[in-house]
C-alpha positions, 0 to 999 in steps of 0.5 A: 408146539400146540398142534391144530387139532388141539387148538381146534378141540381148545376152541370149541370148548371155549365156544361152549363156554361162551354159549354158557356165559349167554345163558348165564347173563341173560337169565335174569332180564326175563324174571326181573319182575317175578324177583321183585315179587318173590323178594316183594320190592320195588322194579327200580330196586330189584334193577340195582342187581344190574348195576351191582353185577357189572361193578363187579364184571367192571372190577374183575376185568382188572384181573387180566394181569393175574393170567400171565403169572397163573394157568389160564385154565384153571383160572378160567374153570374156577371163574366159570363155575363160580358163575354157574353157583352163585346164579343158582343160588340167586333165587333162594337167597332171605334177603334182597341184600344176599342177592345184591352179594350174589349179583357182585360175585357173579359179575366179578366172575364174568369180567374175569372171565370175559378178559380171559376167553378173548384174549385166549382166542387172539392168542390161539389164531393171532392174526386168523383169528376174525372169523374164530372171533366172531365164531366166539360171539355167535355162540354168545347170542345163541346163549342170549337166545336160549335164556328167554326160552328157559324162562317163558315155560315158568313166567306169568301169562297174564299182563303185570301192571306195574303201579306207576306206570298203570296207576291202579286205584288209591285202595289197593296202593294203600293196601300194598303200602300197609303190607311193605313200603316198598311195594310198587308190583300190583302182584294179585295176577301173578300166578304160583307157577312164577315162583318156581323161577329158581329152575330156569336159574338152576338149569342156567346154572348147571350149563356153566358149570357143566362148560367149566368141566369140560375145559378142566377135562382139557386141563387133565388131558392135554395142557394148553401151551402158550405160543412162543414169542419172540423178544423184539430188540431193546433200545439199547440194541437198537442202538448198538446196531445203529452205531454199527452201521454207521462204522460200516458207513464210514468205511464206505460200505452202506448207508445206514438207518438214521437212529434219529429217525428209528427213535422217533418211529417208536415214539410215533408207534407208542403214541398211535397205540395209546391214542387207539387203546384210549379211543377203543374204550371209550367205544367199548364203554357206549357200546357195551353199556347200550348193548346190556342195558337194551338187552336186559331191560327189553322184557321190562320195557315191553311190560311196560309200553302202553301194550300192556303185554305179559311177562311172558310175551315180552320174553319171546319178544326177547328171545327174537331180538337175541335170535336176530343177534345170534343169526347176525353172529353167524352170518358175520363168520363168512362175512368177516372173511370176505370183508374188512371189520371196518365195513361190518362195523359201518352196517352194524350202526346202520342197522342199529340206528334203523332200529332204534327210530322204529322203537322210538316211533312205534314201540308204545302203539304197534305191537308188530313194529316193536318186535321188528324195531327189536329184531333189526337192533338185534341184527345191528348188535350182533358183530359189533363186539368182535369186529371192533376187536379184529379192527384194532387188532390190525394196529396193536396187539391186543395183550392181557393188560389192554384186554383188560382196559377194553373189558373195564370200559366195557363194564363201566357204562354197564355198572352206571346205566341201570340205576338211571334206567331202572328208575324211569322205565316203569313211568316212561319206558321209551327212556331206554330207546333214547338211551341206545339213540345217544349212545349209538350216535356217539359209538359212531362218532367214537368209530369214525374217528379211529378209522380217519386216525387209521386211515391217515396215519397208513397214507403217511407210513407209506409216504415216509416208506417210499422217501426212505427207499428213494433216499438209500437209492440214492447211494 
């Protein structure tokens, strides 16, 4: 038996890991354009590193099955320390196509990973487990925070103007075309202190593999034990013990519970737990997909409005949107224990869609409404992914497999989304804000649904539950 300090010790290294996850995932975002430079490639290239990374988070989601026949903890140190190294070595790679490797590895480590830690924190505290989740989360956006501030000490100061968007003179477009046809990035402002971004990628580096550590410590130390569970009764015993009562009926002893009705009451569960696991990922896939895609691309997006701002402007901009995110996930810990997910989930798209108007509005003519558009996405991002996770906790349980479908859909939007994005943003960046318009409209759409489902299959379970009662009353 796990005791509670133990479960609290495991917890806390698993906050720190997430912590690293955060930073791991959001380095990139604001060296995007320094990368493209440094491998002297096109923006809509260099943005297929996001698509190639969450293929690889896509399919490593898969892996959640491979937890119920191999240690969790170890399995989580190796995914964990492969994404420390192979983030490390993404700047001192020969060639664009190394990178694209490294972006593959990296994200088939995340998705492994990702399945893992969530269902190892609904596993730890069961049903307790809402605040710990959103706990989890927070130290996520603390990471998405700290990320930008690693990189904004070794990014431009000066404005990058990007080739399509800018339109720089015929001159010097043929002269980036005589040197690589595949140079867009106008790079004579960059200055030499932008190609040392390989120590922000080191140091992101060395945080995961530090928080590996810690759990392999843990491993060494004390190793985690599963809670027991309790196998539920098959068919055929639910069987036997209904042809049993109803031998006792006959005898005049009790009524029994009809088996044609036990039947048919799991066929109902089977059909309700399928309905929610389908409808939570499509959830999970607009969700998720708008999430990163917004994230990620923001510094890109805000070099390229008509602000005309820094790499380095556009990182701190980043980095407030990630503090609102994280200020959000702290404040959603209490909040979760005073209210229902349902009602968190309903602000978060409130606040999402506030923001995503003011972006749509302002974001190419006020420098201020773009970091308070930015801010308030943040906030509405912020509890939405462990919310949902405790909302449908209270109807299914939320196994290794199931984990798994929620973190694929989860991946699939993000795999998809960055090729599109990255290829307009230069010509017309506010693509990105109608991109988290639709997708935020359709997650509510998606989320009312679930909850209308809840809501009326809880009004009949009660109706049925007091005919039963008044029925055996009756005998």
């Amino acid at each position: 038996m796990t005791s509670l300090a133990y479960k609290y010790i495991v917890t806390f290294s698993l906050f720190f890991c997430y912590f690293a996850y955060g930073v791991n995932f959001y380095v990139i975002g604001p060296t995007l354009i320094e990368l493209a430079s440094i491998f002297r490639t096109s923006l809509e290239q260099i943005c297929l590193i996001y698509t190639i990374r969450s293929a690889g988070y896509t399919f490593g989601s898969l892996s959640g099955f491979l937890f119920k026949y191999i240690n969790r903890q170890l399995a989580l140190v190796f995914f964990v320390t492969l994404m420390g190294i192979t983030l490390a070595l993404i700047p001192h790679c020969t060639s664009i196509n190394l990178v694209f490797v490294l972006a593959a590895i990296n994200g088939f480590s995340i998705g492994s990973f990702d399945t893992a830690i969530n269902v190892w924190m609904l596993e730890i505290w069961s049903e307790d487990s809402g605040p710990f989740m959103q706990a989890l989360h927070f130290t996520y956006g603390i990471g998405a925070f700290v990320a930008p501030l690693i990189c904004e000490p070794f990014l431009s100061t000066e404005s990058v103007h990007l080739s399509h968007h800018h339109s720089p003179s015929s001159s010097s477009m043929e002269a980036a075309n005589d040197t690589d046809p595949f140079q867009t990035l106008n790079i004579s402002v960059i200055d030499p202190i932008d190609y040392l971004i390989h120590i922000p990628y080191a140091i992101a580096g060395a945080i995961t593999i530090f928080s590996a550590m810690i759990v392999l410590g843990l491993f060494f130390y004390k190793k985690y034990e599963p809670p027991r569970k309790f196998k539920a009764p098959n068919d055929d015993q639910l069987s036997y013990q209904s042809k049993k009562k109803s031998s006792i009926l006959q005898n005049g002893l009790e009524p029994p519970m009809p088996l044609r009705l036990t039947r048919s009451k799991n066929l109902h569960q089977t059909f309700m737990t399928v309905w929610i696991v389908l409808m939570g990922s499509m959830f999970f896939t607009l969700f998720v997909g708008m999430e990163q895609m917004h994230l990620q691309f923001l510094p890109t997006f805000a070099v390229n409005t008509d602000l005309n701002l820094s790499p380095s402007s556009a990182a701190m901009i980043s980095s407030a949107a990630a503090l609102a995110f994280t200020i959000g996930r702290c404040l959603s810990i209490p909040l979760a224990i005073k209210f229902r997910p349902q009602t968190i989930l309903y602000t978060n798209h409130i606040l999402m869609l506030i923001g995503t108007i003011l972006l749509a509005a302002y974001a190419n003519t006020s420098e201020h409404m773009l970091w308070i558009g930015n801010i308030v996405l943040g906030c509405g991002f912020s509890s939405v992914y462990a919310s949902i996770y405790a909302f449908l906790e209270q109807k299914i349980s939320v196994t290794n497999r199931i984990g798994s479908i929620f973190v694929f859909a989860g991946g699939f939007t993000a795999a998809v989304s960055p090729s599109m994005v990255g290829r307009y943003i230069e010509a017309d960046p506010l693509i990105l804000i109608w991109f988290d318009l639709i997708c935020c409209l359709l997650c509510l759409t998606v989320f009312f649904i679930i909850h209308l489902t809840l809501f009326l299959d809880g009004k009949q379970t009660t109706v049925t539950t007091k005919s039963l009662t008044r029925k055996r009353n009756r005998f």
